[in-house]
C-alpha positions, 0 to 999 in steps of 0.5 A, a space after each residue: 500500500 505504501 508503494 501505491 500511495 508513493 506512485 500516486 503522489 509521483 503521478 501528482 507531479 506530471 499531472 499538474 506539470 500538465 495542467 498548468 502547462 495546458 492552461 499557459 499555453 491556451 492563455 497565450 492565445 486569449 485575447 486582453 490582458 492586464 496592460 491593456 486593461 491598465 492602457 485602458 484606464 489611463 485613456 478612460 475607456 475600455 473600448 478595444 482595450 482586451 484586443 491585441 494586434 501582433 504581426 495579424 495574430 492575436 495574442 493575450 498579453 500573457 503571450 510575452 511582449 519580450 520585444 519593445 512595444 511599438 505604440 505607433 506602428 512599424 513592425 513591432 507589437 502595438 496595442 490597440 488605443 495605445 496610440 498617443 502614449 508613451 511607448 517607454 510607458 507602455 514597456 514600463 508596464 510589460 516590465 511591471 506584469 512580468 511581460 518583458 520576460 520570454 514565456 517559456 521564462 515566465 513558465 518555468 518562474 512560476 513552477 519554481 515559485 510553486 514548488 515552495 506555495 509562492 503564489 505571487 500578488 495579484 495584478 489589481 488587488 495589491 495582495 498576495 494570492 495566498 492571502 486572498 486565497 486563505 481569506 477566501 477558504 472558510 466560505 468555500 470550505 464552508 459551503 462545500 463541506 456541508 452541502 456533502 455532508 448534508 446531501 449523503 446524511 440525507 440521501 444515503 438513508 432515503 436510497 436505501 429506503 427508496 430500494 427497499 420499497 422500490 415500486 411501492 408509494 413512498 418510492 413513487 412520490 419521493 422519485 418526483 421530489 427528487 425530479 423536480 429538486 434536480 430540474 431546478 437549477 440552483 442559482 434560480 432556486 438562489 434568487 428565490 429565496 433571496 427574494 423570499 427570505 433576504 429582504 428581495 421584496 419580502 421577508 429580511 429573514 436572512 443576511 447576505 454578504 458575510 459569513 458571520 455577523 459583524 459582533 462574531 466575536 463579541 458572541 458566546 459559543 452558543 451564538 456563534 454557531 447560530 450565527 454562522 448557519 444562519 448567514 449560512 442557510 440560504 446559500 446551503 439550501 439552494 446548493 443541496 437541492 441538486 445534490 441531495 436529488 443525485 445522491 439519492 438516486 445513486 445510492 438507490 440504484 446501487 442497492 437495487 443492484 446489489 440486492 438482486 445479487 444472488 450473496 444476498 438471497 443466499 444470506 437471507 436462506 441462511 435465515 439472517 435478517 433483513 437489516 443484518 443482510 442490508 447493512 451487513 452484506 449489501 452496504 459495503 458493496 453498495 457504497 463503493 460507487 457512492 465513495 467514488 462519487 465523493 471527490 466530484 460531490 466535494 470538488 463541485 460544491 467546493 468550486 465549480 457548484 459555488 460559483 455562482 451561488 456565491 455571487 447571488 449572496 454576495 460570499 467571497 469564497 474562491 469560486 468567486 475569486 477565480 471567475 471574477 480574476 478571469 474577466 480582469 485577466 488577473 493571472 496570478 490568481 488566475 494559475 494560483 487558484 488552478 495550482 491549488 484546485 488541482 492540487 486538491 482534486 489529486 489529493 481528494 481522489 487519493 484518499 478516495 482510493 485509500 477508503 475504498 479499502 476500509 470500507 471493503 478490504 478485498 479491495 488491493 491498490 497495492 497489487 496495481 501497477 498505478 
């Protein structure tokens, strides 16, 4: 096991080596950047500001500009609407950014630096990345730890249940909840209960914009907890409504699989009870798929799930902090976000792998050759 798990965390290398190889290349060719967003701003417009015009190819200023910038054409690289300024100005900026240096330069600083967590500072927010990373972890660890959590305490027993009593009533109604929760998108659901229960037009029930109450620490131990899931109850409800639906639906179809096998009708001649033969034989098999399902669960409602839900509510977590850095064309945050969400995921579906061997010991990673 121990070889298994020194090869996986071997594997991790290259597999980010790859992405964040993948996603520099890609922003090469995107157009904008952050010095035409400064251009931009220094003239008091953004028109044209996120084109650029290089030999008739265009290029994202992450690209490099290692040659001297041409404000006022010929055959160096000009920028659109930099006509009028200073060209020393205008390489004043590519030097600021980090553009003067050659990209393959520019890669490989940023894997160096990667190695020992140094982000770098954000372009526009005079932060460190790290920084604005940690200050946005507790929303999102928030968020994505207990929209898991609540979705498997929920959905594991009514699956169960449902495969039990599978073509019965409860299983008939309890399907066309469970339809209708995944049909509804999440951030519609979002602005429903802003608009119900947020002060929308309705009711100021709950807050929005903080995780916790301004006089958070002034607050007992009691009231702290109470604050926090209060600030909290909205954005959880809206993203468990999809989750909880997918989570029941799998554990169902997985136990309706299991419990047709012919272990279990074997286990039931021996005259064991049924929840002996539920939980005793047919759990472990069953929940596997429901393991491996984790890390997607996680990583979604962590991130990807997050995004916009964190924006109807006004949270800062790092959903928000990575899309919005892509539309300012923040590039730190932009790779520091994707190094640390990588670094996760590998790390997630690693210690997935590792509990599929406690809840069923026959499973061996050892005998892989992966």
């Amino acid at each position: 096991m121990l070889a298994y798990i020194a090869r996986r965390l071997l594997l991790m290398v290259p597999t980010i080596f790859g992405i964040l190889l993948i996603s520099f290349i890609v922003v090469q060719f995107a157009p904008g950047g952050p010095v035409e967003r400064s251009l931009a701003e220094l003239q008091g417009t953004a028109v044209g500001a996120t084109a650029r015009i290089s030999g008739g190819t265009a290029a994202g200023d992450f690209a490099g500009t290692g040659a001297g910038v041409d404000a006022t054409g010929g055959s160096g690289s000009v920028y659109r609407g930099s006509q009028g300024i200073d060209p020393g100005l205008i390489a004043e900026l590519e030097r600021q950014y980090g553009f003067d240096k050659p990209p393959v330069e520019r890669f490989v600083l940023m894997l160096t630096n990667y190695l020992t967590f140094d982000l770098g500072e954000s372009f526009f927010r005079d932060q460190r990345v790290w920084d604005l990373i940690v200050d946005a972890l507790p929303v999102s660890i928030s968020l994505g730890l207990w929209v898991t959590l609540i979705s498997y305490v929920i959905s594991i027993p009514l699956g169960i249940r449902k495969a039990v009593r599978s073509g019965s009533t409860f299983d008939a109604w309890t399907s066309g909840v469970i339809i209708v929760a995944y049909a509804v998108p999440g951030f519609l659901f979002a602005i429903l209960l802003v608009i119900l229960f947020a002060g929308g037009s309705f009711f100021q029930i709950f807050p929005l914009g903080e995780l916790t109450s301004e006089n958070f620490a002034e607050l007992s131990l009691p009231e702290k907890v109470l604050d926090y899931f209060w600030h909290l109850t909205l954005p959880l409800i809206a993203l468990s409504l999809s989750a909880f639906a997918t989570t029941t639906l799998l554990t169902k179809n997985s136990f309706l699989e299991e419990i047709r096998k012919q272990y279990v009708m074997t286990a039931r001649m021996k005259g064991l009870s049924e929840r002996k033969v539920l939980y005793g034989h047919v759990f472990r098999n069953a929940m596997l798929i429901i393991i491996a399902g984790f890390p997607g669960a996680f990583i979604g409602s962590f991130f990807t799930g997050s995004i916009l839900i964190e924006t109807i509510f006004s949270l800062e977590g790092l959903g928000l902090l990575g899309y919005e850095s892509i539309f300012d064309r923040d590039y730190p945050i932009v790779f520091g976000t994707l190094y640390v969400f990588s670094l996760l995921a590998l790390v997630i579906n690693l210690l997935t792998d590792l509990t599929y061997t406690f809840v069923d010991p026959r499973i061996d990673f050892a005998s892989r050759e992966v």
